[in-house]
C-alpha positions as CSV (number, residue, x, y, z in Angstrom):
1,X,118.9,62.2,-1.5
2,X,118.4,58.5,-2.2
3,X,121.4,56.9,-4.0
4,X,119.6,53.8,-4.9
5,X,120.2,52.7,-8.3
6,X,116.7,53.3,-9.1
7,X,116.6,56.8,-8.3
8,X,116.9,59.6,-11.0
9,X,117.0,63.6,-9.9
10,X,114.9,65.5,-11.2
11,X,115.0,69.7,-12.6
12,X,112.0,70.7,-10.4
13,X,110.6,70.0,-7.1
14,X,107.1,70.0,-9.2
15,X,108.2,68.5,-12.9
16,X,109.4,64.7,-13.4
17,X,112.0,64.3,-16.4
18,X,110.7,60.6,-16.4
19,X,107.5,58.8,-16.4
20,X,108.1,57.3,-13.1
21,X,111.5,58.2,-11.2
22,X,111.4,55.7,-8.3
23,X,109.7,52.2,-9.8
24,X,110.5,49.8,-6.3
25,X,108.3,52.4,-4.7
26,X,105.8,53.1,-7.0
27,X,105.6,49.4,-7.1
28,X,105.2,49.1,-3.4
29,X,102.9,51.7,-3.4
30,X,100.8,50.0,-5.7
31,X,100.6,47.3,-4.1
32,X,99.8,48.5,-0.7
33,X,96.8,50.6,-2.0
34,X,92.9,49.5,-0.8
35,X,90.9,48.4,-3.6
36,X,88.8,50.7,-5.9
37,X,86.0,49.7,-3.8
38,X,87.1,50.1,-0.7
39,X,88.4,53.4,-2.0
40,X,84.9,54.3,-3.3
41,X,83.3,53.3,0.1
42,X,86.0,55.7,1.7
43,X,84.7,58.8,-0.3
44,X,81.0,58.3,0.6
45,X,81.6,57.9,3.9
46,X,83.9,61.3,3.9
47,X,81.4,63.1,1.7
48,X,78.8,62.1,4.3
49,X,81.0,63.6,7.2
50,X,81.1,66.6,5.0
51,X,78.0,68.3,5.4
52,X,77.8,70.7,8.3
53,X,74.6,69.6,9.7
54,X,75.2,65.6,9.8
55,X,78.1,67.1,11.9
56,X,76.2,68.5,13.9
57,X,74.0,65.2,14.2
58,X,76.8,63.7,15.3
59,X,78.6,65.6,17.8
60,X,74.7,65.7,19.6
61,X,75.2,61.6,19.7
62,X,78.8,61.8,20.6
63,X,78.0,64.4,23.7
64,X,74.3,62.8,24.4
65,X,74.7,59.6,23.7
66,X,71.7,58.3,22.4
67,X,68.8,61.0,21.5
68,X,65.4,60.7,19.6
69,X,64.9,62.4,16.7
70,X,62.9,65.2,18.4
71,X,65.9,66.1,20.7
72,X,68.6,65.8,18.3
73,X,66.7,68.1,15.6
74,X,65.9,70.8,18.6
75,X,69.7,70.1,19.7
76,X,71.2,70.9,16.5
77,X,68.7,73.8,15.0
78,X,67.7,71.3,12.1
79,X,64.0,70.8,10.9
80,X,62.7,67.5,12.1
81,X,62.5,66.8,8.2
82,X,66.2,67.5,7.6
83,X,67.1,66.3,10.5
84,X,65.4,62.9,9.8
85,X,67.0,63.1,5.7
86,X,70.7,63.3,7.5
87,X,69.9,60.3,10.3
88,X,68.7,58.3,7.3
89,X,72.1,58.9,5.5
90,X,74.2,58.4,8.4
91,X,72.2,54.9,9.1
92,X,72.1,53.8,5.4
93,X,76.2,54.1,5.7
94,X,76.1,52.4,8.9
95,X,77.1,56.1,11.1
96,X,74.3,55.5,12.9
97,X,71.9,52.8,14.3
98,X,68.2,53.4,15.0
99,X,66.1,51.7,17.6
100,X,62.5,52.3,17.6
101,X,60.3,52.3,20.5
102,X,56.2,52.2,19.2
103,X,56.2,55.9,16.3
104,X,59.8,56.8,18.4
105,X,62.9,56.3,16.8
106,X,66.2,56.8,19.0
107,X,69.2,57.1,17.1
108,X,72.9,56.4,18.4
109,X,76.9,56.0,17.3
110,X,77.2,52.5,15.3
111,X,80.6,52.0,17.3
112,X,83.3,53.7,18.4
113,X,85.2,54.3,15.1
114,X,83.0,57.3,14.6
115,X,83.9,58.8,17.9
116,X,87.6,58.2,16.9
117,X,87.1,59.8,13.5
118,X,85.5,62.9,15.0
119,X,88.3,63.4,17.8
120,X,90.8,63.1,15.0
121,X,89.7,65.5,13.0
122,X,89.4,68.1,16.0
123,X,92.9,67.2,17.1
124,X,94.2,67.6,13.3
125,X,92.8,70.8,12.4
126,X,94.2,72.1,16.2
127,X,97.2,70.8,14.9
128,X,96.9,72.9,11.5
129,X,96.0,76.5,13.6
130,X,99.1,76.0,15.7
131,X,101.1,76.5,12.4
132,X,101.9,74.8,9.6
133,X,106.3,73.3,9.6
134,X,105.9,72.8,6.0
135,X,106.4,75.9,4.8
């Protein structure tokens, strides 16, 4: 237990006697926070990666590299409609880039942050089904 002056216990692991029970950290927590926007930003982008088919979309790019829209919808069993809806999304949010070629369009990875996002995930939900230490 912290013996900072600041510091006051507490009955329950999940009740607070106090308002705030550590103020230097909830201070510096505060002020290390991202803005509301960038916050806001955050939870579109994570709602896009939600959706098991833009998933999908994506690990095609991530193993293919980049793929027309023809190939990734056959690829990942989506309807060239909804497969077109998802690229859209993922582009409008700057997932994906598009480069058309005459009535072709090719889609691919906007840069490698996605990759890293995707492999993280994986590697944290292996993570998770090797058993969970806090419990």
């Amino acid at each position: 237990m912290n013996s900072g002056a600041n510091v006051t216990p507490i009955a329950s692991a999940d009740s607070c006697s106090l308002p705030v029970v550590d103020a230097d950290r909830v201070e510096s927590v505060r002020r290390a926070m991202p803005a509301q926007e960038m916050v806001e930003d955050l939870a579109q982008i994570f709602g896009l990666l939600a959706d098991p088919g833009r998933l999908r979309l994506i690990a095609a790019l991530l193993e293919g590299g980049e793929m027309c829209v023809c190939d990734l919808a056959a690829a990942t069993g989506h309807s060239m409609s909804a497969a077109s809806h998802a690229l859209r999304l993922l582009r409008v949010h700057n997932v994906v880039k598009v480069r058309r070629s005459g009535r072709m369009a090719y889609y691919r990875l906007a840069d490698s942050h996605v990759r890293m996002l995707f492999d993280l995930a994986i590697t944290h939900m292996r993570h998770g089904a090797q058993g969970r230490d806090d419990e």
